[in-house]
VOPAGU-2260 file (C-alpha; in pm, 1 decimal, decimal comma):
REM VOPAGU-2260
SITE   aa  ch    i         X         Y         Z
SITE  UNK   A    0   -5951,4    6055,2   12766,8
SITE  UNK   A    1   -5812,1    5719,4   12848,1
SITE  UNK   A    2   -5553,1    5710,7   13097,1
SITE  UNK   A    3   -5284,5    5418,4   13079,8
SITE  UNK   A    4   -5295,6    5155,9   13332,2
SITE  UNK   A    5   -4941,9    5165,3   13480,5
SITE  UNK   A    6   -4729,5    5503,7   13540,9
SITE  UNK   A    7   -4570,3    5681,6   13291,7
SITE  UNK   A    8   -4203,9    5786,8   13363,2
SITE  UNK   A    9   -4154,3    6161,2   13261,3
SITE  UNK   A   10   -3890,0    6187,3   12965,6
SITE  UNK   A   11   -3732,2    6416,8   13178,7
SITE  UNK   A   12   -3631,1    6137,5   13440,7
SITE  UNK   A   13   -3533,3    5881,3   13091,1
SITE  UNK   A   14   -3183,5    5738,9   13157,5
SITE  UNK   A   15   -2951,2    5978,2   12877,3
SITE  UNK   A   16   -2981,6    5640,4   12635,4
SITE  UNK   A   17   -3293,0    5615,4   12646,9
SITE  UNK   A   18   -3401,0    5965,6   12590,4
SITE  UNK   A   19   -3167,6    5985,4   12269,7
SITE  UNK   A   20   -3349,7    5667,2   12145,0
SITE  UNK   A   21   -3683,0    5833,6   12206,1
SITE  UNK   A   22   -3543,2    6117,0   12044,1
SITE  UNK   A   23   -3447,9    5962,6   11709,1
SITE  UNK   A   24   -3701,8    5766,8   11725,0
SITE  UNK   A   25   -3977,5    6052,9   11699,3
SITE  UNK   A   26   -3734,5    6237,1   11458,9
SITE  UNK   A   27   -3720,4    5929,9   11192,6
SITE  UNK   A   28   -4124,7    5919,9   11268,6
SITE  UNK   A   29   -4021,7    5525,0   11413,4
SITE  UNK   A   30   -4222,8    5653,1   11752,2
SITE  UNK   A   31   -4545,6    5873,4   11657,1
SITE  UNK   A   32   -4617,9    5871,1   12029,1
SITE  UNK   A   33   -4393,4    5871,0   12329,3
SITE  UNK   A   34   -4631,5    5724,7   12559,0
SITE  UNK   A   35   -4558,3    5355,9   12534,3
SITE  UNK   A   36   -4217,4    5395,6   12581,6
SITE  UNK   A   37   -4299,2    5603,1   12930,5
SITE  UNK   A   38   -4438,8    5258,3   13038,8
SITE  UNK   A   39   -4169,5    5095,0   12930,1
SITE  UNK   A   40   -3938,4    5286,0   13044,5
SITE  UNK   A   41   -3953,9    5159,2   13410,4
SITE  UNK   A   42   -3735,9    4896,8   13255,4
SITE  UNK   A   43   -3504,0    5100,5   13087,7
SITE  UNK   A   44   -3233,3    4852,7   12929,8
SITE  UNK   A   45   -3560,5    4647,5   12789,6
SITE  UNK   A   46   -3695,5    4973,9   12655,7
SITE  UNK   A   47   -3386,9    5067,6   12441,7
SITE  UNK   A   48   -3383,3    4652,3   12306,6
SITE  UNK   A   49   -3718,1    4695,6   12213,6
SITE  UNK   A   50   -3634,7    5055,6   12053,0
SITE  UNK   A   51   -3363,2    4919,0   11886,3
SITE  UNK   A   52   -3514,3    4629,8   11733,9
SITE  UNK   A   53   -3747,8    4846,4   11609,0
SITE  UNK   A   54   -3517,5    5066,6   11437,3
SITE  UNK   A   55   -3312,5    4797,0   11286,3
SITE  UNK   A   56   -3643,6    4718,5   11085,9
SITE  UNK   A   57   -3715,6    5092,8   11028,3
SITE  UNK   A   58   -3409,4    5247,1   10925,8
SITE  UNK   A   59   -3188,3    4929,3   10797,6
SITE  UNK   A   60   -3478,4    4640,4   10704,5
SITE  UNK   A   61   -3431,0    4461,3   10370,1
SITE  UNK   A   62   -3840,9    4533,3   10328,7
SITE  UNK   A   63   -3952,7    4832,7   10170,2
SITE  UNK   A   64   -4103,9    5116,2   10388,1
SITE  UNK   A   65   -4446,3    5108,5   10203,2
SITE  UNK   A   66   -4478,4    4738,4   10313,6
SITE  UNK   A   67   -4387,5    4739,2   10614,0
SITE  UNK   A   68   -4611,0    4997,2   10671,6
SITE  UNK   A   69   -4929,5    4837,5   10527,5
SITE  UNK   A   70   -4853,2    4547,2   10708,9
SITE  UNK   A   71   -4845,9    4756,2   11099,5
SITE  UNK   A   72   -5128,7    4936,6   10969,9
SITE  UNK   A   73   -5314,8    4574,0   10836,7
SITE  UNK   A   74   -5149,6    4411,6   11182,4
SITE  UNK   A   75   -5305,5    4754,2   11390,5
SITE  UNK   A   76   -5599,3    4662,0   11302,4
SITE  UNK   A   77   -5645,3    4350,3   11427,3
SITE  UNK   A   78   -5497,2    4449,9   11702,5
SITE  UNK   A   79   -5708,6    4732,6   11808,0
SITE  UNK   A   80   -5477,0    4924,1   11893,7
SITE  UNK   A   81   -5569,8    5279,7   11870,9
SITE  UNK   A   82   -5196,4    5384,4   11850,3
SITE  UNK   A   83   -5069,5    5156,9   11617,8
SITE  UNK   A   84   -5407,4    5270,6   11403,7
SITE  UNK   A   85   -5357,8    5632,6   11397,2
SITE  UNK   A   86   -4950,8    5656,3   11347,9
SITE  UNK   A   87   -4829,6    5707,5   10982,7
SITE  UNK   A   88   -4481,8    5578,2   10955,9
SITE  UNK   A   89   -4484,0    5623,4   10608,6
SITE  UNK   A   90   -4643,5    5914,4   10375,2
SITE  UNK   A   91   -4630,5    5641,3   10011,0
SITE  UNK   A   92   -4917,4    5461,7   10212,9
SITE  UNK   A   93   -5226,2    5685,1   10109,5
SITE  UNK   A   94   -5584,5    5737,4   10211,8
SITE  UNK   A   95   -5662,5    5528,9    9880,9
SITE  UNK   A   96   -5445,9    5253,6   10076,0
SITE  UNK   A   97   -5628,9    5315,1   10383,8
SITE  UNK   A   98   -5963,6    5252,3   10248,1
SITE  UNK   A   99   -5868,4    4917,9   10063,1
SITE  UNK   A  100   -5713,9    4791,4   10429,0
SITE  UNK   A  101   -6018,3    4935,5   10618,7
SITE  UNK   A  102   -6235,6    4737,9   10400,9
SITE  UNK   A  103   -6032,3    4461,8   10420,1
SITE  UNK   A  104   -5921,7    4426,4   10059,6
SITE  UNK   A  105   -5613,2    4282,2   10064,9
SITE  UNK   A  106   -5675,2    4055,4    9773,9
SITE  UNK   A  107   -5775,4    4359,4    9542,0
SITE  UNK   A  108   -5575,8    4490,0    9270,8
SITE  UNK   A  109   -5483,3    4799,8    9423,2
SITE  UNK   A  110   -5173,8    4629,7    9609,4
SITE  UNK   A  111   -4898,9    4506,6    9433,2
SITE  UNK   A  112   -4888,2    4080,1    9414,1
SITE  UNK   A  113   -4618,2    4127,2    9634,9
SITE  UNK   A  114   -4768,5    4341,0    9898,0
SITE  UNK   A  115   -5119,4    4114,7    9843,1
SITE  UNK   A  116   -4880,2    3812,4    9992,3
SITE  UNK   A  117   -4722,5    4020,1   10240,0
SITE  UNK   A  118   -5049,8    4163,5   10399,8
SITE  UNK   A  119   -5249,2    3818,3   10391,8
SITE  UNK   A  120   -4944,0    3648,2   10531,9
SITE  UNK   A  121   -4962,3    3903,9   10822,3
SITE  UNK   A  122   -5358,9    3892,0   10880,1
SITE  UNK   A  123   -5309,6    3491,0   10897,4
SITE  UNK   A  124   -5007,2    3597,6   11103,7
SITE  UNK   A  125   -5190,3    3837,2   11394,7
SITE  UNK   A  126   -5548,0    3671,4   11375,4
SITE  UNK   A  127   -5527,8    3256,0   11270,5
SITE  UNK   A  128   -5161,2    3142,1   11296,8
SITE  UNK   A  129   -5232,1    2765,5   11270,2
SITE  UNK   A  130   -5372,0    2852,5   10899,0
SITE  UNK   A  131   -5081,8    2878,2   10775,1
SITE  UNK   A  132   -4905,4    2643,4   10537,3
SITE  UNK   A  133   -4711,4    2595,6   10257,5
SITE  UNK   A  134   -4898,5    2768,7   10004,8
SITE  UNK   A  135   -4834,6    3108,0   10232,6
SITE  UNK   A  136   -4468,7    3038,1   10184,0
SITE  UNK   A  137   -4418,7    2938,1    9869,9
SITE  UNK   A  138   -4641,5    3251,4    9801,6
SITE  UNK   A  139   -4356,8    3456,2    9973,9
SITE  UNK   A  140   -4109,3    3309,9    9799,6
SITE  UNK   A  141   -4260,1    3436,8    9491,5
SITE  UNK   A  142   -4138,8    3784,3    9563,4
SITE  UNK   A  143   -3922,9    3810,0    9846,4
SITE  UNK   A  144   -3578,0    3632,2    9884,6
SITE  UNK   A  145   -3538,0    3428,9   10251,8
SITE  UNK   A  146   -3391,4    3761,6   10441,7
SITE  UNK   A  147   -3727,8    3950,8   10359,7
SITE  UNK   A  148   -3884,7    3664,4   10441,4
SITE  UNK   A  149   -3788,0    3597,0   10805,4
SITE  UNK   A  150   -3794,7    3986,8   10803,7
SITE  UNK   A  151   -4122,1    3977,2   10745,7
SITE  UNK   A  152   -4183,5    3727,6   10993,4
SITE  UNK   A  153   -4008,4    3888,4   11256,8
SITE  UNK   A  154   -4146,7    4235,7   11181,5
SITE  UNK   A  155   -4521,2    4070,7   11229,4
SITE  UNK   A  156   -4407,2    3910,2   11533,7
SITE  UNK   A  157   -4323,3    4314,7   11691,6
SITE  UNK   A  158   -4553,5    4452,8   11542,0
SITE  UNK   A  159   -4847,4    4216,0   11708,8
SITE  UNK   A  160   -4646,4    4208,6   12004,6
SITE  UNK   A  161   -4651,8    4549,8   12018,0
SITE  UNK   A  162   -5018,5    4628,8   11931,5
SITE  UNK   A  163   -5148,0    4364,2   12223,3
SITE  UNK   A  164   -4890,9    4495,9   12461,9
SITE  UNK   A  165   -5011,5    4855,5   12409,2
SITE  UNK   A  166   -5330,7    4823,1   12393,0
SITE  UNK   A  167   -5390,2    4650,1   12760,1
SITE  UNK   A  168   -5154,1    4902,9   12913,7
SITE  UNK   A  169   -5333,4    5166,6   12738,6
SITE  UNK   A  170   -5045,4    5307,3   12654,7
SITE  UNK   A  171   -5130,5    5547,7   12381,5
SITE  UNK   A  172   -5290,0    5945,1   12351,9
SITE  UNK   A  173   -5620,4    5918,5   12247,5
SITE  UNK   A  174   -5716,4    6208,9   11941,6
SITE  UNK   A  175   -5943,8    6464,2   12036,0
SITE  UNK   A  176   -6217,8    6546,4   11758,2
């Protein structure tokens, strides 16, 4: 079992705020583990910006929730981070889905053009920044207006954030068999 690396604050000793945001946040399935957030929460007013950043993406984003959620799962795994690569934020991403971003088939014909330019905007994004140009905009442009855009942008940007930031604390339940 893999133990994170710094302290975990019990829920029970959360600031009120916090534990409401913790509470919604497993309720609208934004949070699939609470164990990040007890790292975080040694810095409670950071903890509910972060939180609340995330919701604004989760509950009121201009992106579609099946996008967003190939893209954390397609961002998750370049991360390596176990939690980010077993949550499910989303059940219209299926194990059909799965299997084409496992195998790295972004390009295939099971995604949508739009989602093809979202998820190979976001590998570039998490794993070779400096590749990318023009093309990977105008590309966007193609099917998303400038708000889903930058939303996209920003969402990549938290979501690899996240991933890296979680996976060095360790900050995550491993499965058992």
């Amino acid at each position: 079992m893999t133990v994170a690396r710094l302290p975990l604050v019990p829920l029970a000793d959360f600031p009120a705020q916090l534990r409401e945001a913790v509470r919604r946040g497993v309720e609208t399935r934004m949070l699939s583990s609470t164990v990040p957030v007890q790292v975080w929460a040694h810095r409670p007013q950071a903890a509910l910006a972060w939180l609340a950043l995330l919701d604004q993406f989760h509950s009121h984003g201009v992106l579609d929730g099946r996008l967003r959620e190939l893209v954390r799962l397609r961002i998750a795994s370049i991360t390596q981070c176990q939690a980010c690569q077993l949550a499910r934020k989303s059940d219209r991403v299926d194990a059909q889905d799965l299997e084409a971003l496992n195998c790295q088939q972004i390009g295939s014909a099971h995604f949508s053009p739009a989602e093809r330019a979202a998820l190979a905007y976001a590998e570039l994004f998490a794993a070779d920044a400096h590749a990318i140009g023009e093309g990977h905009f105008t590309a966007l442009a193609e099917h998303f207006s400038t708000a889903e855009s930058v939303e996209l942008q920003m969402f990549c940007a938290l979501m690899l954030a996240g991933g890296r930031m979680t996976l060095v604390q360790q900050a995550y339940q491993e499965v058992s068999p």
